[in-house]
DSSP file (Angstrom, degrees, kcal/mol; ACC not computed):
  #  RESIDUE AA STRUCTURE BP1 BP2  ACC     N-H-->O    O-->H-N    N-H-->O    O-->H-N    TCO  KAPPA ALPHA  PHI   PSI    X-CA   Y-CA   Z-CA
    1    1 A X    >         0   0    0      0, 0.0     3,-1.0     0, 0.0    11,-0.2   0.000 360.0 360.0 360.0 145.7   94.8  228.7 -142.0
    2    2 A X  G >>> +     0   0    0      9,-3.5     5,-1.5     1,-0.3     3,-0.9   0.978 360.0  63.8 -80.5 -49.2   95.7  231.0 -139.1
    3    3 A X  G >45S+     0   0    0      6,-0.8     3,-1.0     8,-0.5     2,-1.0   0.764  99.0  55.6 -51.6 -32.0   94.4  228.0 -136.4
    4    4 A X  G <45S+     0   0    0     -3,-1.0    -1,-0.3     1,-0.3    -2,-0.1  -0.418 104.7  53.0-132.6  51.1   97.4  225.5 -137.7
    5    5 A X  G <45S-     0   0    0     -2,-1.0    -1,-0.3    -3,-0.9    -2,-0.2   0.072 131.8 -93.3-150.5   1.1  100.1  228.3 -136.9
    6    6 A X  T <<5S+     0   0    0     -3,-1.0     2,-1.0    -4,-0.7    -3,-0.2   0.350  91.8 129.0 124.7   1.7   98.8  228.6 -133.3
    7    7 A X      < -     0   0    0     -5,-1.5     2,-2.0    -6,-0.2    -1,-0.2  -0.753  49.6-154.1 -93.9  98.6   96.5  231.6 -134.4
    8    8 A X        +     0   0    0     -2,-1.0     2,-0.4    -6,-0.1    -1,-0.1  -0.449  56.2 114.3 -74.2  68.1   92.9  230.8 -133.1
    9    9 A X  S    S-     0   0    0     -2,-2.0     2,-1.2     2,-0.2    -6,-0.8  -0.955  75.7-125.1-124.0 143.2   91.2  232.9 -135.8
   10   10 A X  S    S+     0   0    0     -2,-0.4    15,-1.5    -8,-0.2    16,-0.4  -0.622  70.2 126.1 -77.5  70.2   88.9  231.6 -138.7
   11   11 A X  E     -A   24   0A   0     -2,-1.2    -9,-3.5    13,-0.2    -8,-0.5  -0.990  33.5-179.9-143.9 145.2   91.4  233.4 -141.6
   12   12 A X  E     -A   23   0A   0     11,-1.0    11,-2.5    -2,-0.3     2,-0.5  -0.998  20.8-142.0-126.9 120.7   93.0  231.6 -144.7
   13   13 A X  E     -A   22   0A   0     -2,-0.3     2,-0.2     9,-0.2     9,-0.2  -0.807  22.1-157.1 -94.0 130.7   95.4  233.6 -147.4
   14   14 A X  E     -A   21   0A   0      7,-0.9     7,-2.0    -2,-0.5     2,-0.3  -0.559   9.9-148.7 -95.2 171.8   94.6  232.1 -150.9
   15   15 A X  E     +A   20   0A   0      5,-0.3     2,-0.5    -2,-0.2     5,-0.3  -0.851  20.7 174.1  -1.2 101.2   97.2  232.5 -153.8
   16   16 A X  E >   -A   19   0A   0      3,-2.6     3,-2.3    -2,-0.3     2,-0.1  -0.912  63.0 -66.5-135.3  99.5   95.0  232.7 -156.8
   17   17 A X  T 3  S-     0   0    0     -2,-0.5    -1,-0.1     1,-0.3    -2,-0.0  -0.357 121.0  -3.1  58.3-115.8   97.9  233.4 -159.6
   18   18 A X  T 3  S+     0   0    0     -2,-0.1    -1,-0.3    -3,-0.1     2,-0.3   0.575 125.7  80.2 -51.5 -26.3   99.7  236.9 -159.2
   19   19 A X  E <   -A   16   0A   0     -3,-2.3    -3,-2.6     2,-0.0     2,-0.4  -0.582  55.6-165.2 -72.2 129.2   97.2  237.7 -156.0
   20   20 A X  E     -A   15   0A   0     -5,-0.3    -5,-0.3    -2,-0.3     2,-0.2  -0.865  17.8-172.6-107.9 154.4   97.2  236.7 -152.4
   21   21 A X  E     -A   14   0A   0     -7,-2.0    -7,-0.9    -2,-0.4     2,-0.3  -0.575  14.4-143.0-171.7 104.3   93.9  237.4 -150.6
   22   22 A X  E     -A   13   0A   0     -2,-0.2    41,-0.4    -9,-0.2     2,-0.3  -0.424  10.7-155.9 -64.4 126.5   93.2  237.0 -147.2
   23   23 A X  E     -A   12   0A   0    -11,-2.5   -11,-1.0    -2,-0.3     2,-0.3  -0.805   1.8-162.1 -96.9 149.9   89.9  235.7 -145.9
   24   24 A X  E    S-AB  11  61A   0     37,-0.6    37,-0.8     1,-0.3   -13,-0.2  -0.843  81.4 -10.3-110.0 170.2   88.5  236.5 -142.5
   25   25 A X  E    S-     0   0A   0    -15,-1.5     2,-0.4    -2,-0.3    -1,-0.3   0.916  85.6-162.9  12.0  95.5   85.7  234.1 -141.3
   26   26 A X  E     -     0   0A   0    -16,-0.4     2,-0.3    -3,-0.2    34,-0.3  -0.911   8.6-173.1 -97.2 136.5   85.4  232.6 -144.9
   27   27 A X  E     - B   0  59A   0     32,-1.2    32,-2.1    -2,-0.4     2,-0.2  -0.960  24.9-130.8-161.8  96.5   82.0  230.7 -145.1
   28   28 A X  E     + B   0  58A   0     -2,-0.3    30,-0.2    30,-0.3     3,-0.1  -0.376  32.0 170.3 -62.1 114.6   81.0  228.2 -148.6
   29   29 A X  E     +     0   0A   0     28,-2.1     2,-0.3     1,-0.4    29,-0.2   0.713  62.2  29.8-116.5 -34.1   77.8  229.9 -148.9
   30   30 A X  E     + B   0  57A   0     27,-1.5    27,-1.6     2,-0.0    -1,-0.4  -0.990  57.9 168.1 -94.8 121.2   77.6  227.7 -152.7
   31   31 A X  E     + B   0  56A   0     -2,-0.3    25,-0.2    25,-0.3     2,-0.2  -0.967   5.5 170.1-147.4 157.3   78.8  224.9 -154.0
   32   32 A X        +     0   0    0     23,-1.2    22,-0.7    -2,-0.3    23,-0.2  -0.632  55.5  44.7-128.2-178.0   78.2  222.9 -156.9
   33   33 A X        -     0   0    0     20,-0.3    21,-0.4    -2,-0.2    -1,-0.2   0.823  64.7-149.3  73.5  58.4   80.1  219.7 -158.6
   34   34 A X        +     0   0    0     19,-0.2     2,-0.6    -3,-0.1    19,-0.2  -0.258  28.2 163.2 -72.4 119.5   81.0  216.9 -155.6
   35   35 A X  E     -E   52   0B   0     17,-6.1    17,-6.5    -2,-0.2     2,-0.4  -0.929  34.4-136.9-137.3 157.0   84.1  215.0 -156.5
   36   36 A X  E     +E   51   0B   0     -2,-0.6     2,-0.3    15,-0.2    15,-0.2  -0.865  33.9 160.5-112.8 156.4   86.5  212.9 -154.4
   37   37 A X  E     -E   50   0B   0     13,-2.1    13,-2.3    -2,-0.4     2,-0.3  -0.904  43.8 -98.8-156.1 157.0   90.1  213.5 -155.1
   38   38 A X  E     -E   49   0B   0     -2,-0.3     2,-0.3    11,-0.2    11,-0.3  -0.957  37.8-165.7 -84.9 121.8   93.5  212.6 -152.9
   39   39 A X  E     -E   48   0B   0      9,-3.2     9,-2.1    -2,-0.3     2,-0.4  -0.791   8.2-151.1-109.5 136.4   94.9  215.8 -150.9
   40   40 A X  E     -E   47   0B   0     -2,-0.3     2,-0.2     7,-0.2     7,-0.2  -0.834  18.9-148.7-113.7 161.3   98.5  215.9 -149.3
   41   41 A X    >   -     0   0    0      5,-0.6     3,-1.4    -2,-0.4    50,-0.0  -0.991  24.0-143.4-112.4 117.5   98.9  218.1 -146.1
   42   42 A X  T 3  S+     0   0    0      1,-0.2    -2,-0.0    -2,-0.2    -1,-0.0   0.771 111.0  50.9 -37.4 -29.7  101.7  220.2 -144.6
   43   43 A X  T 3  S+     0   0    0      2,-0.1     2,-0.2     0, 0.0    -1,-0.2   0.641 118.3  40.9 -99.1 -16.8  100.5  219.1 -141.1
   44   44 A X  S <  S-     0   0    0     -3,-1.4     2,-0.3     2,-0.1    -3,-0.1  -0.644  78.2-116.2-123.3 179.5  100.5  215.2 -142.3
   45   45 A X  S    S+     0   0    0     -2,-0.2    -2,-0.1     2,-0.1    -3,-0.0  -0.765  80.0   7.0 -75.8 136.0  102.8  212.6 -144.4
   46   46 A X  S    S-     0   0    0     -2,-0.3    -5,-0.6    -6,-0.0     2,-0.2  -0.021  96.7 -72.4  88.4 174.5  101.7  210.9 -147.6
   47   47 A X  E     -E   40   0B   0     -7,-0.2     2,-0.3    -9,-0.0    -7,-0.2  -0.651  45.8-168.6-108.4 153.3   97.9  211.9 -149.5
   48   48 A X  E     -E   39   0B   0     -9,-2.1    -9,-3.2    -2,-0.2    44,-0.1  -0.959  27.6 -83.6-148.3 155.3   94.4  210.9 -148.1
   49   49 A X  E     -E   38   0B   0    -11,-0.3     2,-0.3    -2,-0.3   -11,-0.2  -0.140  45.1-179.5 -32.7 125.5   91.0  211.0 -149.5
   50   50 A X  E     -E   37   0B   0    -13,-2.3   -13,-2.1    -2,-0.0     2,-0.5  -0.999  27.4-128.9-165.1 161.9   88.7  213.8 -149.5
   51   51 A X  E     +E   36   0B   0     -2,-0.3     2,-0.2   -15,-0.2   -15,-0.2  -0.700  39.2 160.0-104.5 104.9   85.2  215.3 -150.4
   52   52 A X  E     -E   35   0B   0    -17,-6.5   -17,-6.1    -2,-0.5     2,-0.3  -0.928  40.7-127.2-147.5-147.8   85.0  218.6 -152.4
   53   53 A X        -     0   0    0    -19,-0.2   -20,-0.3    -2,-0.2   -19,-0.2  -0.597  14.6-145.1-126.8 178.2   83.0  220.6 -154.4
   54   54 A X  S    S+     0   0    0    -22,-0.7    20,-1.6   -21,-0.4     2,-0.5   0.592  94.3  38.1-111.3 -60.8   84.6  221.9 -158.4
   55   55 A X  E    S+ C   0  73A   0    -23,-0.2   -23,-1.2    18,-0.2     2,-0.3  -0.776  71.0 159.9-126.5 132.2   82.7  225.2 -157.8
   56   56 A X  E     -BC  31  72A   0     16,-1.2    16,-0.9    -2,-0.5     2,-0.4  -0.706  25.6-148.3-106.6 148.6   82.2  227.1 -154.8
   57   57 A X  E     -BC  30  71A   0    -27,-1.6   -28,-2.1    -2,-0.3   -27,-1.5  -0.983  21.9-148.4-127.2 148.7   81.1  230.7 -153.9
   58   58 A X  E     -B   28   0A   0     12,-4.9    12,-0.3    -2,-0.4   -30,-0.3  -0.978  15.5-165.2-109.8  98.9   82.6  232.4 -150.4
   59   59 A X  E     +B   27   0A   0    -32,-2.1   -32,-1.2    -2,-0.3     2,-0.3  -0.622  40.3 130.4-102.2 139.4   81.1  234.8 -148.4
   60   60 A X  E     - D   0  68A   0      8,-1.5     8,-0.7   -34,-0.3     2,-0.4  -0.909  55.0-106.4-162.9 171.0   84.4  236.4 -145.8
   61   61 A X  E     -BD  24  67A   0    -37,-0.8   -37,-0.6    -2,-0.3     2,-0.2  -0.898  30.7-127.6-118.5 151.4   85.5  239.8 -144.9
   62   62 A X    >   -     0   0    0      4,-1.3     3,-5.4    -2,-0.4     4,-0.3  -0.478  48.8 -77.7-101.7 158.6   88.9  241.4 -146.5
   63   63 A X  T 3  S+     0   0    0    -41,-0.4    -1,-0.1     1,-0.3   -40,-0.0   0.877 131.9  57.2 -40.0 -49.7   91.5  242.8 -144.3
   64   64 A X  T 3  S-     0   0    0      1,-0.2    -1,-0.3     2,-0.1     3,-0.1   0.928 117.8-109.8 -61.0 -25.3   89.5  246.0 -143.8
   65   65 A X  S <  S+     0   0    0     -3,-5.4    -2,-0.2     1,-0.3    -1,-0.2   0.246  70.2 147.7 121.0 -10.5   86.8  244.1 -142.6
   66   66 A X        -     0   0    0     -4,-0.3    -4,-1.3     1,-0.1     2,-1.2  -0.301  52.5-109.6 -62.5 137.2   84.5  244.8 -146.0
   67   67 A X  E     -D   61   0A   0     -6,-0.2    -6,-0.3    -3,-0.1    -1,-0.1  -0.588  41.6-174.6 -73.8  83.0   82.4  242.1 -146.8
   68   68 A X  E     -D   60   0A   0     -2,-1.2    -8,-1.5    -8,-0.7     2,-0.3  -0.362  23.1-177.4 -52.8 138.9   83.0  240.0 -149.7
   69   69 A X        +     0   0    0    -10,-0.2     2,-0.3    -2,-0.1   -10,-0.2  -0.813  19.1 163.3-129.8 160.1   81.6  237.0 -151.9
   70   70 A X        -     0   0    0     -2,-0.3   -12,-4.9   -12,-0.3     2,-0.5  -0.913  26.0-139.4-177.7 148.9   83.6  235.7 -154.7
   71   71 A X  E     +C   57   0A   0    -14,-0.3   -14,-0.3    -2,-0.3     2,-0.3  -0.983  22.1 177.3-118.9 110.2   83.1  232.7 -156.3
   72   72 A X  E     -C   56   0A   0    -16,-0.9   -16,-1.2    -2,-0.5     2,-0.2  -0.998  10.0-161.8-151.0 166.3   85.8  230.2 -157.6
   73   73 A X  E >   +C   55   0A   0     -2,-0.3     3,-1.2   -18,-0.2     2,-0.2  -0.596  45.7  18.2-139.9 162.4   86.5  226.6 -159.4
   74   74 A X  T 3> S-     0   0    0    -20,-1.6     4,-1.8    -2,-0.2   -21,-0.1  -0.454 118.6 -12.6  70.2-134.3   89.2  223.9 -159.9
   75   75 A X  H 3> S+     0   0    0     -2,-0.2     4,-2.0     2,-0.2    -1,-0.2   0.843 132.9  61.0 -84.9 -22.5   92.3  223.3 -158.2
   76   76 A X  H <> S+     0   0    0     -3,-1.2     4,-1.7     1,-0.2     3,-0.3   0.995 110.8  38.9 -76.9 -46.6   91.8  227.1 -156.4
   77   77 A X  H  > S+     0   0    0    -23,-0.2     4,-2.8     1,-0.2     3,-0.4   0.926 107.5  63.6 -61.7 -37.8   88.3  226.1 -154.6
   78   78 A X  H  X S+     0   0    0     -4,-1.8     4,-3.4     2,-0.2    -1,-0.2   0.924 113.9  35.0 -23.0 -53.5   89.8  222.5 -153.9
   79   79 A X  H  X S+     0   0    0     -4,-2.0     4,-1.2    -3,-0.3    -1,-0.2   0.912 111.5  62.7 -82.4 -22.8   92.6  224.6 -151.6
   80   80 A X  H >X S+     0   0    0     -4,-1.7     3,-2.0    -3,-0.4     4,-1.9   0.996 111.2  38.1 -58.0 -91.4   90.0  227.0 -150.6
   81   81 A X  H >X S+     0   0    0     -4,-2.8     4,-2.3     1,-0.3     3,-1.0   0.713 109.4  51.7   7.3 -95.2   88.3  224.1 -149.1
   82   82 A X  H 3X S+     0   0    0     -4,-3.4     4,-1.0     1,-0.2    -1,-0.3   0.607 112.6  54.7 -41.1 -30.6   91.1  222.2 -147.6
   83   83 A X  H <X S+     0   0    0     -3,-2.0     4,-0.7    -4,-1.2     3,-0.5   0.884 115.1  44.3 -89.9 -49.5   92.1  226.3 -145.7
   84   84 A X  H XX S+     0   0    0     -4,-1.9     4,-1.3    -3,-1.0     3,-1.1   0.921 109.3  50.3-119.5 -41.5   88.4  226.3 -144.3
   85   85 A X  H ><>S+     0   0    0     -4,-2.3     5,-2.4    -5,-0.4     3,-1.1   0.892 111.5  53.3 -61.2 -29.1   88.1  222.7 -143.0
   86   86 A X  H ><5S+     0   0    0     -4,-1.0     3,-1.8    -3,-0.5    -1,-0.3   0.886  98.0  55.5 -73.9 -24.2   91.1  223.5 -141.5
   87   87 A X  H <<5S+     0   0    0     -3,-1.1    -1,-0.3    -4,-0.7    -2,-0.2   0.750 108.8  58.0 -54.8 -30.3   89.7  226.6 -139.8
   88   88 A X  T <<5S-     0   0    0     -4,-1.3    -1,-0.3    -3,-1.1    -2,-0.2   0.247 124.7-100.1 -96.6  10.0   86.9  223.9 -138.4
   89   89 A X  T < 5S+     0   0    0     -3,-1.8     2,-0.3     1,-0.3    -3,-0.2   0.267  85.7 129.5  93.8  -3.6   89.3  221.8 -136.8
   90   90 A X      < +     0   0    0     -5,-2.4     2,-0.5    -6,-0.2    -1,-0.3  -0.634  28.3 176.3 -87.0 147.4   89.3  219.1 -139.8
   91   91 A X              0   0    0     -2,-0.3   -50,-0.0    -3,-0.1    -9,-0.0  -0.995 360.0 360.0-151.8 127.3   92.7  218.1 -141.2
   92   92 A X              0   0    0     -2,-0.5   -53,-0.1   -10,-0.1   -51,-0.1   0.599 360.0 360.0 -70.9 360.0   91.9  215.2 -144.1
């Protein structure tokens, strides 16, 4: 998330296999499937507790500025997540 490198914009860059994909304002517009799970952090030591969802869909706009939704599950919406709460100030 751009905010926890000193960049006060609401953008995250995903890895989703061979792909990177940069979000700008990225917004969980869906979600289905609530689970609690343990998340480690760059920003912290050690794993904590946290809320997420198994599938999600994402409304954001791509480097050009086009608007996009995309929808995705498992470990990628999990980080998806964790990238947007951070965007909101939240760090698990």
């Amino acid at each position: 998330a751009a905010n926890m490198i000193g960049v006060q914009k609401c953008v995250i860059a995903v890895n989703i296999g061979p792909t990177n994909i940069a979000m700008l304002n990225p917004e969980i517009i869906k979600h289905s499937g609530k689970y609690m799970t343990e998340e480690g952090c760059l920003s912290l030591e050690g794993e904590r507790a946290a809320v997420r969802y198994e599938k999600i869909t994402v409304a954001y706009q791509d480097m050009q500025f086009k608007k996009c939704k995309q929808s995705f599950s498992g470990f990628t919406a999990q980080i998806i997540q964790h990238e947007i709460d951070h965007c909101h100030g939240i760090i698990i």
